[in-house]
C-alpha positions as CSV (number, residue, x, y, z in Angstrom):
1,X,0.0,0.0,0.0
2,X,2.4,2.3,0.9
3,X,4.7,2.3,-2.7
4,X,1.1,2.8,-4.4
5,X,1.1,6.0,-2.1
6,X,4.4,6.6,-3.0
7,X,3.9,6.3,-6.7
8,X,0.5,8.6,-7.2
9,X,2.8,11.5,-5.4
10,X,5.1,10.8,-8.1
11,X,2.6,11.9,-10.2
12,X,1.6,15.6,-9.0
13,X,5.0,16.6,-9.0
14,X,4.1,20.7,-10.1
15,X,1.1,22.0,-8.3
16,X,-1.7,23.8,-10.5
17,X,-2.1,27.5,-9.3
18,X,-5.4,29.5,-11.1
19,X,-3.6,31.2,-13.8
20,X,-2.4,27.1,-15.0
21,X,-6.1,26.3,-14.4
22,X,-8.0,29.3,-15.6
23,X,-5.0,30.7,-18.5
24,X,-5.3,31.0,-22.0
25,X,-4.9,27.3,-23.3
26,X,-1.5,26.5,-24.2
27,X,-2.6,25.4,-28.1
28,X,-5.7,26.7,-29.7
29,X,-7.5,26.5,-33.0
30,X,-10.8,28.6,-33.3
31,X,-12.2,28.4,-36.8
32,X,-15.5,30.2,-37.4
33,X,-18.2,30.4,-40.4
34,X,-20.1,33.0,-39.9
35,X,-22.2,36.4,-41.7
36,X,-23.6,35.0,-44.8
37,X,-24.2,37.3,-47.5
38,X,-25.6,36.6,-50.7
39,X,-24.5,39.0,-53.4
40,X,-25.6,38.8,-57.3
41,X,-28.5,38.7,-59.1
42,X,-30.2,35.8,-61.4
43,X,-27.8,33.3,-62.2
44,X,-24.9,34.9,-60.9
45,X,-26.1,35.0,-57.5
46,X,-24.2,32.9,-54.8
47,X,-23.5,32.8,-51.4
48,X,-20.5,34.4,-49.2
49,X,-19.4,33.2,-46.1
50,X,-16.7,35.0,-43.4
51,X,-14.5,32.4,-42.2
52,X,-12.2,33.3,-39.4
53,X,-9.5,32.1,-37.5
54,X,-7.9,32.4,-34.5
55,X,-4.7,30.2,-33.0
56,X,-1.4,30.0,-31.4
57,X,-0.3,27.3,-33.2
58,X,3.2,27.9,-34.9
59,X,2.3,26.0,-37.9
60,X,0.1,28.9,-38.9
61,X,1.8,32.2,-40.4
62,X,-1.2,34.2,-38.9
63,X,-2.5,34.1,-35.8
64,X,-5.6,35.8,-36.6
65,X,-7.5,36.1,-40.4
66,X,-10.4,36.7,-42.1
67,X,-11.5,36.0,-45.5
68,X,-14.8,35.3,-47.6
69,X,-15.3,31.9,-49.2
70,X,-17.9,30.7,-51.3
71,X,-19.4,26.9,-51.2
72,X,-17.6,26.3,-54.4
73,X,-14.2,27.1,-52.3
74,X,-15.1,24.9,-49.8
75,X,-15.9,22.1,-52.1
76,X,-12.3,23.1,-54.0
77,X,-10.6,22.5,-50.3
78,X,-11.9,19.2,-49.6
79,X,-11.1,17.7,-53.2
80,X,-7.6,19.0,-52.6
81,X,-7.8,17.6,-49.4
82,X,-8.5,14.5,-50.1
83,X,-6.0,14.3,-53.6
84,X,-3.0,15.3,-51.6
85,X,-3.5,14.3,-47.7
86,X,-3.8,10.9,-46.1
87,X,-6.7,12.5,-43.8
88,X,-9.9,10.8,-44.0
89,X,-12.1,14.1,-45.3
90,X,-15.0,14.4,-44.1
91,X,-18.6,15.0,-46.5
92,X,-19.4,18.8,-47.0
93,X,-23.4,19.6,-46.5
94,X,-25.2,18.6,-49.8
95,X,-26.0,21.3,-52.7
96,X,-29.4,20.7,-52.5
97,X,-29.7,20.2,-56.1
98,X,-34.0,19.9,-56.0
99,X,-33.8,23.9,-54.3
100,X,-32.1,24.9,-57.6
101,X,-34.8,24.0,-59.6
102,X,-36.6,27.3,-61.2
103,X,-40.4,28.0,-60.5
104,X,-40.4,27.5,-56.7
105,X,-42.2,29.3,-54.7
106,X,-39.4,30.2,-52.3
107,X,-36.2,31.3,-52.4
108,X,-34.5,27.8,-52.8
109,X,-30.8,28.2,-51.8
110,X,-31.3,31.6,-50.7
111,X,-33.8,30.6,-48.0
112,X,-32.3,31.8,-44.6
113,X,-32.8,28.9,-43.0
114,X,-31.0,26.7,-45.3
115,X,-28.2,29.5,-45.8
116,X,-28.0,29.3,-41.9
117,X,-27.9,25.1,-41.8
118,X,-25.1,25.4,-44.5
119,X,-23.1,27.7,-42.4
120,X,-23.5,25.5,-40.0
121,X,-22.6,22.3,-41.5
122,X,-19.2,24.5,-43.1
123,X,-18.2,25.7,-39.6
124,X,-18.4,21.8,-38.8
125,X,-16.4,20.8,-41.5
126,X,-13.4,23.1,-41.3
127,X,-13.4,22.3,-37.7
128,X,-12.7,18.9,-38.3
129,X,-10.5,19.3,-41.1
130,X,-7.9,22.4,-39.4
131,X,-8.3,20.1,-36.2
132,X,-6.2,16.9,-38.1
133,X,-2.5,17.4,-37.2
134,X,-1.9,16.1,-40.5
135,X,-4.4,17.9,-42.3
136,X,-2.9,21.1,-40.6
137,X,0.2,20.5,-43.0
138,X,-1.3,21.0,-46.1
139,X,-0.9,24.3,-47.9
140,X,-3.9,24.1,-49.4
141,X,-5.9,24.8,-46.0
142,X,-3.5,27.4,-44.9
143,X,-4.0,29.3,-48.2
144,X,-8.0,28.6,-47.5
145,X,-8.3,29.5,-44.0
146,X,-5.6,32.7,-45.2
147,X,-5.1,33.8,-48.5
148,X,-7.3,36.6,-49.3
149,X,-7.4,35.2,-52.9
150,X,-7.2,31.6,-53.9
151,X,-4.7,30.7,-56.1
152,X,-6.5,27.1,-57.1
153,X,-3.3,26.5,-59.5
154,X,-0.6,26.6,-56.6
155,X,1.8,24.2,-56.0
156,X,0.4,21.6,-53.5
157,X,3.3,21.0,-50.5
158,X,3.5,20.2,-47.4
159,X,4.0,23.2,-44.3
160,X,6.9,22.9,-42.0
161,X,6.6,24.6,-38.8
162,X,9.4,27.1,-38.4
């Protein structure tokens, strides 16, 4: 009994004080979707979403951006994703091909709620995606979750943490 005493003290060798307990974390990732806007008119109408990030991981030249992606981007990212990467990708929310159709009596893809279940089911996705440690390598989701512009005819490569 007493070396099973002996080895649980072991253990606890640096107590916690509040700021260990209640501090910033020491790695974070915060990916959001978030202000929809749809911009266009007839057939050139589509859908923008903000996405932004936050982190402290060194992987990531910026520890803070913002930039406007479209579903089309998103659907770009995962293809690239799953070309170049060993990470299991997972599924985007469907396109909800039957709300396309012309003639209906709503707004189809430009309903709120589905714009708001989409941007939901995105948020979701890049969560999972930018969480990976593997997937966090690939330049293509750096240059998503960063570039202001995507350059979809870049050179696909790994990122090495400096």
């Amino acid at each position: 009994m007493d070396s099973t005493i002996a080895d649980t003290r072991r253990l606890f060798t640096k107590p916690q004080n509040l700021n260990d307990a209640y501090g910033p974390p020491s790695n974070f990732l915060e990916i959001d979707v978030c202000n929809p806007e749809t911009v266009g008119v007839g057939r050139n109408r589509y859908t923008t979403y903000e996405v932004k990030l936050k982190t402290n991981l060194p992987i990531f030249k910026l520890k803070e951006s913002c930039v406007q992606r479209r579903y089309s981007d998103f659907e770009w990212l995962r293809a690239e994703l799953e070309r170049e990467s060993k990470v299991v990708v997972p599924p985007l929310p469907g396109k909800a091909l039957f709300r396309q159709f012309p003639f209906r009596g709503d707004d189809g893809i430009f309903e709120e709620n589905f714009i708001e279940e989409r941007r939901q089911g995105l948020e979701q996705f890049l969560n999972k995606v930018a969480g990976h440690p593997l997937a966090q390598n690939e330049r293509c989701l750096h240059m998503f979750l960063q570039d202001k512009v995507l350059d979809k005819n870049y050179t696909p490569s790994k990122i090495r943490q400096a």
